[in-house]
C-alpha positions as CSV (number, residue, x, y, z in Angstrom):
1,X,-37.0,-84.2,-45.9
2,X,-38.4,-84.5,-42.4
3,X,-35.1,-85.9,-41.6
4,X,-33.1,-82.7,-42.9
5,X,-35.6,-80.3,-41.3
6,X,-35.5,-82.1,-38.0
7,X,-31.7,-81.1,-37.6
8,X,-31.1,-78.3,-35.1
9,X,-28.7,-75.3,-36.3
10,X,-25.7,-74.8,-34.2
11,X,-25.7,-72.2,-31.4
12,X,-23.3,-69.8,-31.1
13,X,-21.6,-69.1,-28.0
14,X,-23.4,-66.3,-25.9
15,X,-19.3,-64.8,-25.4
16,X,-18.6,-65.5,-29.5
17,X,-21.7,-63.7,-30.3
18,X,-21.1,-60.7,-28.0
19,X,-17.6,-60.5,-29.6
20,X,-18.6,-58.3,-32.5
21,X,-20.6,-55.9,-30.3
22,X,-18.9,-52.6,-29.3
23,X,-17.7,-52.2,-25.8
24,X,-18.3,-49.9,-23.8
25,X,-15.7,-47.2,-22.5
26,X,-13.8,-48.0,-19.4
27,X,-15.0,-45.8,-17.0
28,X,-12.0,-42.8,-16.1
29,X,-11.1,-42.7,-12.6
30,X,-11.5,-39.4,-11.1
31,X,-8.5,-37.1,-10.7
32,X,-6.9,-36.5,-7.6
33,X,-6.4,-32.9,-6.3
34,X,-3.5,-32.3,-4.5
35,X,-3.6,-29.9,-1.2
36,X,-0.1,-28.5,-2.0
37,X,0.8,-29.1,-5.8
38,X,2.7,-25.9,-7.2
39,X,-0.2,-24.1,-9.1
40,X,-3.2,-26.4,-8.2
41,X,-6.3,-24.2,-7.8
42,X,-8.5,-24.1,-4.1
43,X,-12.5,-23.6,-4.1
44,X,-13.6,-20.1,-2.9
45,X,-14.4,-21.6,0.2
46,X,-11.5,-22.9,1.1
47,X,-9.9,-19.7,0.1
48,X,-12.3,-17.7,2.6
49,X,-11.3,-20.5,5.6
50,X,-7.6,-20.0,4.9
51,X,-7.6,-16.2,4.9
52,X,-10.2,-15.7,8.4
53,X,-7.9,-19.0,9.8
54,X,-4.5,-16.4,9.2
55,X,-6.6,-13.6,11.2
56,X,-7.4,-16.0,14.0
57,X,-4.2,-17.7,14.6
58,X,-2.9,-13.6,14.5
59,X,-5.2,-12.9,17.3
60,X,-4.2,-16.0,19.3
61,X,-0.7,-15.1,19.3
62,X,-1.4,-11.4,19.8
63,X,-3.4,-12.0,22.7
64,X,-1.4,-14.8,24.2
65,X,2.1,-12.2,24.3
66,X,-0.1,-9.7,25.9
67,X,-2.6,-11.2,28.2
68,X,0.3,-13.7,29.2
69,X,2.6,-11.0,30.4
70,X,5.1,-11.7,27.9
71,X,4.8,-8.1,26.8
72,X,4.7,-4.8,28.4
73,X,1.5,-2.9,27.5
74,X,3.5,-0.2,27.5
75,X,4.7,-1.5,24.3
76,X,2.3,-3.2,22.9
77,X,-1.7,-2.8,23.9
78,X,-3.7,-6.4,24.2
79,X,-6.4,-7.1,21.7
80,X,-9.1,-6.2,24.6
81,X,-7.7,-2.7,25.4
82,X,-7.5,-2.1,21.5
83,X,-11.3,-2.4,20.8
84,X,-11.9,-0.3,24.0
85,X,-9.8,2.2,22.9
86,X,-10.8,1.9,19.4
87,X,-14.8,2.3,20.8
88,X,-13.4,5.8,22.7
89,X,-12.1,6.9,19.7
90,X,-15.1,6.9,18.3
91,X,-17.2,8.0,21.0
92,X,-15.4,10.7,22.9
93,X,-12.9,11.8,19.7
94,X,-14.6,12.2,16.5
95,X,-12.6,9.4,14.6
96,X,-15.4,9.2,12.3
97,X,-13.8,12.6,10.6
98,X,-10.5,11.6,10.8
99,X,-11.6,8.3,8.7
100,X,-13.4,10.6,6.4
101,X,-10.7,13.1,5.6
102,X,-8.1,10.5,5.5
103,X,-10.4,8.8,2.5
104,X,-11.4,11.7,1.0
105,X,-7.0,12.7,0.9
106,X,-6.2,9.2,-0.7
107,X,-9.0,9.2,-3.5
108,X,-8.6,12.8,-4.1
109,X,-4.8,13.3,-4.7
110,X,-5.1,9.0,-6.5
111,X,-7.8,10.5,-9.1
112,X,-5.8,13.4,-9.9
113,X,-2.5,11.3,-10.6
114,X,-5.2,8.9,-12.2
115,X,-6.3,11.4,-14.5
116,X,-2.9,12.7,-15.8
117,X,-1.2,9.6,-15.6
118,X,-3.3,7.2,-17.5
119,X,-3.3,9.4,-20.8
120,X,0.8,9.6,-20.5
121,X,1.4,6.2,-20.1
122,X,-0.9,5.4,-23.0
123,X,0.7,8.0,-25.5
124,X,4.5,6.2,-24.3
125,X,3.4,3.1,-24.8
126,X,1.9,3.4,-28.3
127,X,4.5,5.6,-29.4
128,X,8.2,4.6,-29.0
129,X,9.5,8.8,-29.4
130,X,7.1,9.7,-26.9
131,X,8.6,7.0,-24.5
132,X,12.0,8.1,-25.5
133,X,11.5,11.0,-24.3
134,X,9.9,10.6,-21.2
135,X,10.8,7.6,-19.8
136,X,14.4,8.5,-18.4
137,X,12.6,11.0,-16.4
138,X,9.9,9.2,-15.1
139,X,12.1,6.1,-14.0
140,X,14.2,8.4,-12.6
141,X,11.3,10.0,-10.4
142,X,9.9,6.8,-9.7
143,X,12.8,5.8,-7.3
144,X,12.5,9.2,-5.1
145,X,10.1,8.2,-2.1
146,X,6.9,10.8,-1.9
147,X,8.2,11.4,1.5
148,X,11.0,13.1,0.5
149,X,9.3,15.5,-0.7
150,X,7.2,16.7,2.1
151,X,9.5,19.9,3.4
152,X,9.3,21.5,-0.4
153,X,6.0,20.6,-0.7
154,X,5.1,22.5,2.7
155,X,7.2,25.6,1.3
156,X,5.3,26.0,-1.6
157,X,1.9,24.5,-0.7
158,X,1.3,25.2,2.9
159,X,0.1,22.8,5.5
160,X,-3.2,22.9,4.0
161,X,-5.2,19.9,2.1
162,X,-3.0,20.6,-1.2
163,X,0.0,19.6,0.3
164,X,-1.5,16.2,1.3
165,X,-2.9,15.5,-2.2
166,X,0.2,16.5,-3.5
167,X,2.0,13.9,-1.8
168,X,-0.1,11.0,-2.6
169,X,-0.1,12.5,-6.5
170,X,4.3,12.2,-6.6
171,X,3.7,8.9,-4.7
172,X,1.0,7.4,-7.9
173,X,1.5,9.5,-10.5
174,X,5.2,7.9,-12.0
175,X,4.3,4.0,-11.0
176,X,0.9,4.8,-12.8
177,X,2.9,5.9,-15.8
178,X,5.2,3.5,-16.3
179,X,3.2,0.8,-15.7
180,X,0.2,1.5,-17.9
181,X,3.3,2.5,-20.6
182,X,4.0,-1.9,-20.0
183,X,0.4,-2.8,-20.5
184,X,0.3,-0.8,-23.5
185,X,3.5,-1.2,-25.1
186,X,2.9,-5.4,-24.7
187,X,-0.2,-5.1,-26.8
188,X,-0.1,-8.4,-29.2
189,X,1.4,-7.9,-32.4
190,X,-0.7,-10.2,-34.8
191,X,-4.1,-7.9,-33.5
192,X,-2.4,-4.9,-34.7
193,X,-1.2,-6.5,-38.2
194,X,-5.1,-8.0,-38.8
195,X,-6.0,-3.7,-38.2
196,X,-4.0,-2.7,-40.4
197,X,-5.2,-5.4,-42.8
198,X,-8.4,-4.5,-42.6
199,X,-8.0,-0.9,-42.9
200,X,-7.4,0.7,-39.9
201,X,-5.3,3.9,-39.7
202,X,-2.9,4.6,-36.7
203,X,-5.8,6.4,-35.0
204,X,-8.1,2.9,-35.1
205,X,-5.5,1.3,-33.7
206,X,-4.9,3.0,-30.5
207,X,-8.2,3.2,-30.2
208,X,-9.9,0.1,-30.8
209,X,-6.7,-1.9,-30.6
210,X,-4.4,-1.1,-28.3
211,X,-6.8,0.8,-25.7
212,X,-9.5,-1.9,-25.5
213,X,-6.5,-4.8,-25.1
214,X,-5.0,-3.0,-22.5
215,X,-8.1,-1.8,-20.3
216,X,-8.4,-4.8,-18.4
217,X,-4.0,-4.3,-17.2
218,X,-5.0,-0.3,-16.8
219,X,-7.3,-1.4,-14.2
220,X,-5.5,-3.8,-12.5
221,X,-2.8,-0.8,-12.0
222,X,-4.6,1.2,-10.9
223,X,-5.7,-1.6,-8.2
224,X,-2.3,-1.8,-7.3
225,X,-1.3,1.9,-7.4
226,X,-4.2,2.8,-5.1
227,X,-2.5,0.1,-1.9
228,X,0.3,2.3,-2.4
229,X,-1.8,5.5,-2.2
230,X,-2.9,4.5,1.7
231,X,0.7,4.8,2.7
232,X,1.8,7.8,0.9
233,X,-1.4,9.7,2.7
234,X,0.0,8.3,6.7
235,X,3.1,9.9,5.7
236,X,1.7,12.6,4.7
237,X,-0.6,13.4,7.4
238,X,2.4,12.3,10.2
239,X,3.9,16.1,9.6
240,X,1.8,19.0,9.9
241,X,-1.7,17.5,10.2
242,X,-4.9,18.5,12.0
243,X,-7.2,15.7,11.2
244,X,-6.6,12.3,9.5
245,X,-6.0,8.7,11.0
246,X,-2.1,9.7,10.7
247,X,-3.2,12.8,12.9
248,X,-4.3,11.1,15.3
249,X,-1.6,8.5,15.6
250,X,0.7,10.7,16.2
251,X,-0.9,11.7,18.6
252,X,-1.6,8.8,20.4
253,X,2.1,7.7,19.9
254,X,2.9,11.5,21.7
255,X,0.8,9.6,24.8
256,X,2.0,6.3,24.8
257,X,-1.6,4.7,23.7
258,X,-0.5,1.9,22.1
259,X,-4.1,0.7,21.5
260,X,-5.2,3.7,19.7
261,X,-2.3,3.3,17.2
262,X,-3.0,-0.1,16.5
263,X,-6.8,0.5,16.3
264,X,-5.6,3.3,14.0
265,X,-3.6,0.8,11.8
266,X,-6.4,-1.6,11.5
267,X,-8.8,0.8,10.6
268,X,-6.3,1.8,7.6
269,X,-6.1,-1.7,6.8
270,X,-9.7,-2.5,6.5
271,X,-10.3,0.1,4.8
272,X,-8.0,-0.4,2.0
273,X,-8.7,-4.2,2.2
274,X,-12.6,-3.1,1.4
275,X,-11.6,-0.9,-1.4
276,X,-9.6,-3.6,-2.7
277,X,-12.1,-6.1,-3.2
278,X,-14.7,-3.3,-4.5
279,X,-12.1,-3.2,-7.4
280,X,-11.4,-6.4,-8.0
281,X,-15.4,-6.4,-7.9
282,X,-15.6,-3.8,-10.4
283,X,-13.2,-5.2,-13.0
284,X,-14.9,-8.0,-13.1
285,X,-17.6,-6.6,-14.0
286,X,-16.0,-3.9,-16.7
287,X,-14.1,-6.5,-17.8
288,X,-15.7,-10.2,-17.8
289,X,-14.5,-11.2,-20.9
290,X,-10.7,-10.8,-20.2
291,X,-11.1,-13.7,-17.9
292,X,-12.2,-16.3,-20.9
């Protein structure tokens, strides 16, 4: 007995006995970005450095042709004569209205198209007569350029303010319509089905179908449509104008100020570049949940 209870049991293996046990994951290397891969996202800071880096290099080479001599300034003003003429203009001329009635012209005459435009391209795109019916002419308008119409619109309107809003409303109004008539008309099919399943009549549908699903591509449209209002409302303001940023480049171009029209142009920009991102800004907010 002692001599049985004296024996030792066999060890296992420290490796054999670990065998059964569950090993852990290997860990997953971290993917690699790649700077220039076709689609591959960029932070927002990168995106920030890349846009102000396009600006400066601009400058650079703006400033080098001019302040090198390898332009006239006849021709083209250097960046240092174009803030000094830009600080004049603001000074001495009152550009402060200019700015002001040339804003006032592009929101004006893009709310008005806005207004009529919106409810057209919804009715086309819900209902296929209504499209049929208005479509031909409103592609067929859309190709005339708002300039065109400038010497009628001066017969029947006058040189006043109307004839100005007028001209940004033929420039917005038919790319408003058509392409809120797109949005619409592209509404998923299976959402509309599942209404009608569940009771809806065609008046549910349109509006808490097709409307909501398409508020989000309305906007964006509109964010689009109002660039283009910017340079319907230069042309515009080029021919028979007393006041607005196109007033006054004209008038600079009359003098040979080349500074003043570029000022003038980056003034338009910056502007529009501002209103931009307050709409991108703003349909975000409306419409958060069309990013998920």
């Amino acid at each position: 007995m002692q001599a049985t209870s004296s024996k030792t049991l066999p060890q296992v293996p420290p490796r054999a006995a670990s065998a059964g046990a569950v090993s852990p994951p290997p860990a997953v290397a971290p993917v690699r970005r790649r700077a220039f891969a076709p689609l591959e996202p960029i932070g927002a800071r990168a995106r920030v450095l890349l846009g102000l880096g396009f600006f400066v290099v601009f400058v650079l080479v703006w400033s080098l042709a001019t302040l090198g001599g390898f332009v006239s300034p006849t021709f083209l003003a250097s960046p240092p004569t174009m803030v000094k003429e830009g600080w004049l203009l603001f000074t001495e001329y009152g550009f402060i209205g200019d700015i002001g009635m040339t804003v006032w012209r592009v929101f004006g005459g893009f709310l008005l198209a806005a207004v009529f435009a919106v409810p057209l391209g919804i009715a086309m795109g819900t209902w296929k007569t209504v499209e049929a019916f208005f479509e031909p002419f409103v592609s067929f308008c859309r190709y005339l350029p708002a300039s065109a119409f400038i010497p009628l619109l001066i017969l029947w309107a006058g040189l006043g303010e109307m004839q100005k809003l007028l001209v940004i409303f033929i420039g917005s109004f038919f790319q408003i319509v058509l392409m809120v008539a797109v949005t619409v008309g592209g509404a998923r099919r299976d959402l509309v089905e599942a209404a009608y399943t569940l009771g809806a009549n065609s008046r549910g549908i349109v509006a808490r179908v097709l409307i909501p699903g398409a508020a989000p591509g309305i906007a964006e449209t509109l964010r689009l449509v109002l660039g283009w209002a910017w340079t319907y409302v230069i042309v515009a303001e080029l021919i028979g104008s007393s006041s607005g940023i196109g007033h006054m480049i004209t008038d600079s171009q009359a003098l040979l100020n080349t500074g003043q029209i570029i000022f003038g142009i980056i003034v338009i920009g910056v502007i529009g570049l501002l209103s931009d991102f307050a709409f991108k800004a703003l349909n975000r907010r409306l419409f958060a949940w069309a990013a998920l």
